[in-house]
N, C-alpha and C positions, 0 to 999 in steps of 0.2 A: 220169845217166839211171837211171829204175828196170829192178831187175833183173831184172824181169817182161819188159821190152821186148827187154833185152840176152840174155836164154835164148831168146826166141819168135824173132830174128833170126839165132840162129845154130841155131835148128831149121829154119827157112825154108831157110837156106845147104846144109843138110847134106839134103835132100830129094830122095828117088829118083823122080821123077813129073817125066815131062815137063811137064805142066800140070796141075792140077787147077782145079775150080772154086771160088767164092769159099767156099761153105757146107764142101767138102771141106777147103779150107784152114782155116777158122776150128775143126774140129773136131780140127785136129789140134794148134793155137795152142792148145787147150784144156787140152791135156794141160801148158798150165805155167800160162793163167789163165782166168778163165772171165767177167772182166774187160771186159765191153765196149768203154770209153775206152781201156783197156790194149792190147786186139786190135787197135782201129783206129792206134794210136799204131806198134805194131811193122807192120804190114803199113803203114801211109806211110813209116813211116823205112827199113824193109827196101828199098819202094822208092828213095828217095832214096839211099840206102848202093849200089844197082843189085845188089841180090840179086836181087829178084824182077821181074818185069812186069808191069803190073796192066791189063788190056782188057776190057769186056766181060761183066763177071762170071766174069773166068778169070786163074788166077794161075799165073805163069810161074816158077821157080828159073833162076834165070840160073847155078847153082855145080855142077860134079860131085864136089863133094867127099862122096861117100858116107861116113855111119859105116860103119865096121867093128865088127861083132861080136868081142869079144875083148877090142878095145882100146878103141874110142867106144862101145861099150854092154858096160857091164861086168852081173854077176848077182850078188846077197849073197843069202845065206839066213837068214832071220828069218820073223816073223810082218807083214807088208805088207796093203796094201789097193789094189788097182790104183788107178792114177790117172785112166784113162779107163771102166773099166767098173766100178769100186767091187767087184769078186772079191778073195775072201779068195788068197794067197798065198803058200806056205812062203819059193818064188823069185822076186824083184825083179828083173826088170832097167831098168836107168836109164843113161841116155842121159850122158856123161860129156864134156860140152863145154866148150871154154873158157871161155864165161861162166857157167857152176854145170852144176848134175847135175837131170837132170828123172828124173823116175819115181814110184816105183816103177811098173814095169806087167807085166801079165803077157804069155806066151811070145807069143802069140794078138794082144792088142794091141801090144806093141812093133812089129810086124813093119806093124802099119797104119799106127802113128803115122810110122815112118820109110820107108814108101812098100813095102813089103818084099812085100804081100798087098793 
């Protein structure tokens, strides 16, 4: 399976939101592709896998396995480009999951992408 599908499913898993709705979801699926067939691929297979719930125009994380700061989202310092808002950089932090590393993003976005703010 692509590994677009397999990062966007264990962002799903690892999601601090009781529910979000579908537009809030897909913005945050963004942060690994922007992918339309891709999106729609990880959130059916998410469901079928029973990560998620899907009702309504409302998407449900069936997992409390929150990242941890530290360890599941690590920070490098370099020159980066956020991944969700395209801001210049010095600090990365990326999302360090068992199916690859999503990021870079900044202090501000990370905290959205993983339900944090």
């Amino acid at each position: 399976m692509d590994d677009r599908v397999e990062r966007g499913i264990a962002l799903l898993a690892r999601l601090e939101h009781e529910s979000l709705s579908l537009a809030e979801t897909i913005d945050r699926l963004e942060a690994v592709t922007t992918d339309p067939t891709a999106i729609r691929t990880i959130l059916d297979e998410a469901a079928v896998r029973g990560i998620i719930e899907r009702a309504d125009g409302t998407v449900r994380p069936r997992s409390s396995q929150y990242l941890r700061f530290g360890r599941d989202v690590i920070s490098k310092d370099g020159e980066f480009s956020c991944k969700r808002c395209g801001s210049s950089l010095s600090t990365g932090y990326f999302m360090d999951l068992e199916a690859g590393e999503i990021g870079p993003f900044g202090s501000t976005c990370i905290r959205k992408v993983t339900g944090r703010e």
